[in-house]
C-alpha positions as a Markdown table, in Angstrom:
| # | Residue | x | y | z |
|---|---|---|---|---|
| 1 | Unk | 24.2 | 19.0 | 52.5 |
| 2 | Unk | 21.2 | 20.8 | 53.9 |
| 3 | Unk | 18.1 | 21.5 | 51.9 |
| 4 | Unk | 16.3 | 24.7 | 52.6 |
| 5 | Unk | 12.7 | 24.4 | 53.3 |
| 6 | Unk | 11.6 | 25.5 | 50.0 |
| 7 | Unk | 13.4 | 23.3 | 47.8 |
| 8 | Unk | 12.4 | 20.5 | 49.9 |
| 9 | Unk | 8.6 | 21.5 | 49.9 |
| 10 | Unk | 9.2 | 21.4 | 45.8 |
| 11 | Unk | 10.8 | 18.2 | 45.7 |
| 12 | Unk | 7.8 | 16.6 | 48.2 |
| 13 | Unk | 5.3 | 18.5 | 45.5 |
| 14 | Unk | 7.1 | 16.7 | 43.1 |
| 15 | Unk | 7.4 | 13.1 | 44.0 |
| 16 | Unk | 3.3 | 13.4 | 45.3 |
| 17 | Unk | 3.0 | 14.4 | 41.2 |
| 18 | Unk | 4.5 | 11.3 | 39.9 |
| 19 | Unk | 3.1 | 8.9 | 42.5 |
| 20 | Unk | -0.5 | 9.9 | 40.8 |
| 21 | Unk | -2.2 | 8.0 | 37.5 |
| 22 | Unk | -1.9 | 11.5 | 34.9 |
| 23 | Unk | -4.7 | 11.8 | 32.7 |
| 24 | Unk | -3.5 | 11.6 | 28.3 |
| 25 | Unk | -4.3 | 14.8 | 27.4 |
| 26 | Unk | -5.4 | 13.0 | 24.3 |
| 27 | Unk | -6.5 | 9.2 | 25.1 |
| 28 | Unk | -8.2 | 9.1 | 21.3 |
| 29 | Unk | -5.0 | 8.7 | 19.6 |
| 30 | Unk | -3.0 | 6.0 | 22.6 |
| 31 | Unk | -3.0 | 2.3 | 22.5 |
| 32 | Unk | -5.3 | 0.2 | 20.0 |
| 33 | Unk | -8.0 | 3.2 | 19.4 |
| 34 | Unk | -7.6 | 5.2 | 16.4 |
| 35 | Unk | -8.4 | 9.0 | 15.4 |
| 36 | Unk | -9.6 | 8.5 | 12.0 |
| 37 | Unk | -13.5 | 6.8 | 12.0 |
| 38 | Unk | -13.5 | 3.3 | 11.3 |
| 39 | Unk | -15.3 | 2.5 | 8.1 |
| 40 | Unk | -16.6 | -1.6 | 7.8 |
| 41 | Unk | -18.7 | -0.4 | 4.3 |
| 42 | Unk | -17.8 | 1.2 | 1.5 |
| 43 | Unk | -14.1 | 0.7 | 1.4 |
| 44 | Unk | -13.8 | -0.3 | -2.3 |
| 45 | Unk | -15.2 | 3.3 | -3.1 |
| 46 | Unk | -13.4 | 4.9 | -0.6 |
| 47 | Unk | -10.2 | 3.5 | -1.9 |
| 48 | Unk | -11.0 | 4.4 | -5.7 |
| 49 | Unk | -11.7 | 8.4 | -4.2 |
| 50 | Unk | -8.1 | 8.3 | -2.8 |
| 51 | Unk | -5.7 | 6.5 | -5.0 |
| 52 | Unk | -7.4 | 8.4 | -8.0 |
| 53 | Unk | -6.6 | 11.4 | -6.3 |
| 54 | Unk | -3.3 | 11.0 | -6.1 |
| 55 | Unk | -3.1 | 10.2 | -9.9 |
| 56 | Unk | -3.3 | 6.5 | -9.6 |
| 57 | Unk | -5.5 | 4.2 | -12.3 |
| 58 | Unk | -8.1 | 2.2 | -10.5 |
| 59 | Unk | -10.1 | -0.4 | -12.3 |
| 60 | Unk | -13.1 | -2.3 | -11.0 |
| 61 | Unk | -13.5 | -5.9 | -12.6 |
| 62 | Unk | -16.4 | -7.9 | -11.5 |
| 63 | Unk | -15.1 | -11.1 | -11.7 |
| 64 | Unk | -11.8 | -12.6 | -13.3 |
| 65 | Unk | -13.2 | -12.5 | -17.1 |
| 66 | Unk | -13.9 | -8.7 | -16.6 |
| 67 | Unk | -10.1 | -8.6 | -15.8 |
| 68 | Unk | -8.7 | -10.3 | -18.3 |
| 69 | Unk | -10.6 | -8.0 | -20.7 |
| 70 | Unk | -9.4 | -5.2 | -19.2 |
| 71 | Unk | -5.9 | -5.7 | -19.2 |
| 72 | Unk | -6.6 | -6.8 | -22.7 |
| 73 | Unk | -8.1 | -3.9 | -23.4 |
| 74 | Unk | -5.4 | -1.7 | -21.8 |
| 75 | Unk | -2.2 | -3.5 | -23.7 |
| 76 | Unk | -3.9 | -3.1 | -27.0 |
| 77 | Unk | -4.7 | 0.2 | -26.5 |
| 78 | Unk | -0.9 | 1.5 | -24.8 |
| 79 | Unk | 0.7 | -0.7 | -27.5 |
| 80 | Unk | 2.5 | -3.4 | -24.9 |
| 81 | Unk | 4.2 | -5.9 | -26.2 |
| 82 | Unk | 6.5 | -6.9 | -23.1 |
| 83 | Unk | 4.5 | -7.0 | -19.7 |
| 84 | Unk | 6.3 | -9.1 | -16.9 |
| 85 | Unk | 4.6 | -10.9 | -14.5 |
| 86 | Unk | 6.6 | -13.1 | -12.2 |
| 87 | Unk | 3.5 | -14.0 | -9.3 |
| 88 | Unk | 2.5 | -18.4 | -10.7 |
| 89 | Unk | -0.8 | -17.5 | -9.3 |
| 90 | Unk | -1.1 | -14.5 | -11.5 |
| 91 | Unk | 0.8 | -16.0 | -14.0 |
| 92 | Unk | -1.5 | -19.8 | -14.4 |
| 93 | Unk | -4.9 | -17.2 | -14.8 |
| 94 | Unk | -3.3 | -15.0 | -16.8 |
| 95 | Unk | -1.9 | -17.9 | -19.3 |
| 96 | Unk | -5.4 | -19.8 | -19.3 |
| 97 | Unk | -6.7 | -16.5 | -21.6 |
| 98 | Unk | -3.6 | -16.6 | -24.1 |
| 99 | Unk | -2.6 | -13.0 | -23.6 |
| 100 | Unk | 0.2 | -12.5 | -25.9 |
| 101 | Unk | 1.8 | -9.7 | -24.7 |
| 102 | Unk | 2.4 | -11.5 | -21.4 |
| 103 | Unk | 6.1 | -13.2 | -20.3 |
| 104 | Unk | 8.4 | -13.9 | -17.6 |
| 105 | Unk | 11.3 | -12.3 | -19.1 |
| 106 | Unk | 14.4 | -9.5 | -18.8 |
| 107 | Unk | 12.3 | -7.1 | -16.3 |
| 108 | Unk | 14.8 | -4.3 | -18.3 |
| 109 | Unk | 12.9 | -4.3 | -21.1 |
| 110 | Unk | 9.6 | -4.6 | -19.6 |
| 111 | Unk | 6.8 | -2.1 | -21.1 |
| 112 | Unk | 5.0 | -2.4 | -18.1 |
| 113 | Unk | 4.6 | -4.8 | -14.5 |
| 114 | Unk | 2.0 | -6.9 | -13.2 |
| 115 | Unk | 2.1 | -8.0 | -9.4 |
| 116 | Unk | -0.1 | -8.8 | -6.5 |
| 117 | Unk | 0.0 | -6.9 | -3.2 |
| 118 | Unk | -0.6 | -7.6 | 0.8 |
| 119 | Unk | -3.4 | -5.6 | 1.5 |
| 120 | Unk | -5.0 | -1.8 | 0.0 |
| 121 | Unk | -5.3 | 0.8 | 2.7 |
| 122 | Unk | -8.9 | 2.7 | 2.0 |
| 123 | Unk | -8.1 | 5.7 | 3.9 |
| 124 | Unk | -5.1 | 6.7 | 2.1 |
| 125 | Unk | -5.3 | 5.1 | -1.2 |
| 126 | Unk | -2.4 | 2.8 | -0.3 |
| 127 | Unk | -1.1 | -0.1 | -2.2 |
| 128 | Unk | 0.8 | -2.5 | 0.8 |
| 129 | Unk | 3.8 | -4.7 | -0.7 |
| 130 | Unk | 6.4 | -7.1 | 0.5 |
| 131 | Unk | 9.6 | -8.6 | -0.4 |
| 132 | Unk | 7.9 | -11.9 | 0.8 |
| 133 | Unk | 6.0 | -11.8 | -2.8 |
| 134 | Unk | 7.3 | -13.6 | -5.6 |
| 135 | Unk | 7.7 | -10.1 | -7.5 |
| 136 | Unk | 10.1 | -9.0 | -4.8 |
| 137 | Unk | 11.2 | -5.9 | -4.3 |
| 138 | Unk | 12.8 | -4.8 | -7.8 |
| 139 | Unk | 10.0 | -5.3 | -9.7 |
| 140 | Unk | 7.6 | -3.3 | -8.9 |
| 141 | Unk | 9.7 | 0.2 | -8.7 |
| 142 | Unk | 11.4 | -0.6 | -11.7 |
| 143 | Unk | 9.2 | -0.9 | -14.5 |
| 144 | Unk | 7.4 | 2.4 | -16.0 |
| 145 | Unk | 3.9 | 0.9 | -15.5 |
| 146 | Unk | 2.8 | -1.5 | -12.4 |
| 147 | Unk | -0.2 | -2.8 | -12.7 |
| 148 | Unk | -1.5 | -4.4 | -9.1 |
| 149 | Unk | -4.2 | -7.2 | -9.1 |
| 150 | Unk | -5.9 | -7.3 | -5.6 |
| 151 | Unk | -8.5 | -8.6 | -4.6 |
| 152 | Unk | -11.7 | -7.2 | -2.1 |
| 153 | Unk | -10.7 | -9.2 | 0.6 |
| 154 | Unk | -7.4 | -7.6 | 0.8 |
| 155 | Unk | -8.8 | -4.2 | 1.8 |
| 156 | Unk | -8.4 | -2.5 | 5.1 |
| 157 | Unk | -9.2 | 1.0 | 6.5 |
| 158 | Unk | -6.3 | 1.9 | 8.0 |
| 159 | Unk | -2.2 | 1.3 | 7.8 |
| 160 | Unk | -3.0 | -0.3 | 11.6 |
| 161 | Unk | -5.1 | -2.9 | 9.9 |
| 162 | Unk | -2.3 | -3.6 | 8.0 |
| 163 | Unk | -0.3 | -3.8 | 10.3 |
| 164 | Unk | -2.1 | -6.2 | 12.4 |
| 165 | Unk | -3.1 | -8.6 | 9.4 |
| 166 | Unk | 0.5 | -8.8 | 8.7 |
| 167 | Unk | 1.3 | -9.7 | 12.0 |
| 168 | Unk | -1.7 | -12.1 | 11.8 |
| 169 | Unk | -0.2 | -13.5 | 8.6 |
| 170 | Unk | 3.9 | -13.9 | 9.0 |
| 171 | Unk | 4.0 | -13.9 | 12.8 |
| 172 | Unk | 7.1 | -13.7 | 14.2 |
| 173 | Unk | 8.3 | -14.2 | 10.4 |
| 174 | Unk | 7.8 | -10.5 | 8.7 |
| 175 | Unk | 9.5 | -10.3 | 5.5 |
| 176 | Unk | 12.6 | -8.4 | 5.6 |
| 177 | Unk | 10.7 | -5.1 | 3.6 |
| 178 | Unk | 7.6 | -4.0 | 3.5 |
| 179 | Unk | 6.7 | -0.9 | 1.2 |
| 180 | Unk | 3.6 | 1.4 | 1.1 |
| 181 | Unk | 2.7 | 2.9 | -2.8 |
| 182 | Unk | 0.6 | 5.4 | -2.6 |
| 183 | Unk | 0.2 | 6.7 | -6.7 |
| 184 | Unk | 2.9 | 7.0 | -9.1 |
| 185 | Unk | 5.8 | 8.4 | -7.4 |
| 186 | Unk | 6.1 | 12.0 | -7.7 |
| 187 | Unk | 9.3 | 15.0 | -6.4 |
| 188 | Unk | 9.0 | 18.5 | -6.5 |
| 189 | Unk | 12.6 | 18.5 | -5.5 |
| 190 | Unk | 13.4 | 20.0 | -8.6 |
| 191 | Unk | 13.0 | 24.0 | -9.1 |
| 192 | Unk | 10.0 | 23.0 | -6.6 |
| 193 | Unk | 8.3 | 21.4 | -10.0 |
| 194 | Unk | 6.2 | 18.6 | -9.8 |
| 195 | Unk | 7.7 | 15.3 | -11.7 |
| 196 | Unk | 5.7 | 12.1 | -11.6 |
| 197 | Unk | 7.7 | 9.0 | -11.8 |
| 198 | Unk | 11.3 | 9.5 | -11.0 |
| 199 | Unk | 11.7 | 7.6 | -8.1 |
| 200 | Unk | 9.3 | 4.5 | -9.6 |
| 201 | Unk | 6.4 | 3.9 | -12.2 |
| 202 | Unk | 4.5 | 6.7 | -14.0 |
| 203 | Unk | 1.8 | 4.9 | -13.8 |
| 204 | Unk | 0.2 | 2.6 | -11.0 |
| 205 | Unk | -3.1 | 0.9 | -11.9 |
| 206 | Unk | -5.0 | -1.1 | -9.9 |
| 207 | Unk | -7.3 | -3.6 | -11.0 |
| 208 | Unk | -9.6 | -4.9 | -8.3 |
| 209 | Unk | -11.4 | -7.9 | -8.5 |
| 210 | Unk | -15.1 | -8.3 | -6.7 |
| 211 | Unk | -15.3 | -12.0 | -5.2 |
């Protein structure tokens, strides 16, 4: 079949096109770079701005006796009697201080849930979680309070840094769910009202721990 003289001068046009290197109209936001400014200081108060904005709790404790009297403080004062914790780490601090309201029961009956996390994402107020933690994946969507313990080491700017430290950390091994909690969770699916807490807690708190 013949090819008139236009079309071919198109389809020479064409192939001279995609043999050259094509600029990204927006190299920022390819590859490894990211749009959002990096921020290396300041990410604990950064953090508080955002998960506090989207209704979350967020406690400061300066040291792991600051915590315990904070979550003592907080049971007294909400009434708890059942708050399940099923993390030993959590669990062998937590048991030093005799905190009665503490146990490692029926999570249906739970007044309220204590876990750890992966990591805590500054720039979006982001609580990261796993099913490769000992709470799983039940527990901390299913009672009506979680409390998260974290600690400053675990915070990152972005979900990238997330990312990577959880590459950095499992390898080739990622556990088989990994969540992001940003606040209670909240619809407005409903006459386009907002509800807090039908898909998960109505509360989240997070208490985090200076080292």
């Amino acid at each position: 079949m013949k090819i008139s003289p236009a079309k071919e001068n198109m389809l020479k046009r064409i192939r001279n096109a995609l043999s050259q290197s094509v600029q990204l109209p927006f190299p920022n936001s390819e590859g490894n770079s990211s749009v959002f400014k990096t921020e290396n200081e300041g990410l604990e108060l950064k953090f508080a701005e955002e998960f506090t904005r989207l209704q979350g709790k967020f406690v400061f404790c300066t040291g792991k006796g600051e915590l315990i009297e904070n979550l003592r403080t907080l049971a007294e004062k909400k009434e708890w009697q059942n708050v399940l914790c099923q993390t030993p780490l959590l669990m062998k601090t937590l048991h030093q201080n005799e905190l009665p309201f503490l146990n490692q029961g029926d999570m249906h009956h739970a007044d309220a849930a204590i876990t750890d996390c992966e990591y805590l994402v500054a720039r979006t107020g982001t609580a990261v979680l796993s099913s490769a933690q000992p709470s799983g994946r039940a527990l901390p969507v299913y009672a009506p309070v979680h409390i998260i313990i974290a600690y400053t080491h675990q915070l990152v700017f972005d979900l990238k840094d997330a990312f990577s430290k959880l590459k950095d950390k499992y390898g080739n091994e990622l556990p088989s769910a990994v969540s992001f909690a940003t606040g209670p969770s909240r619809t407005a699916d409903i006459e386009k009202t907002l509800v807090v807490g039908i898909h998960g807690p109505k509360e989240v708190y997070v208490f985090l721990v200076d080292e």
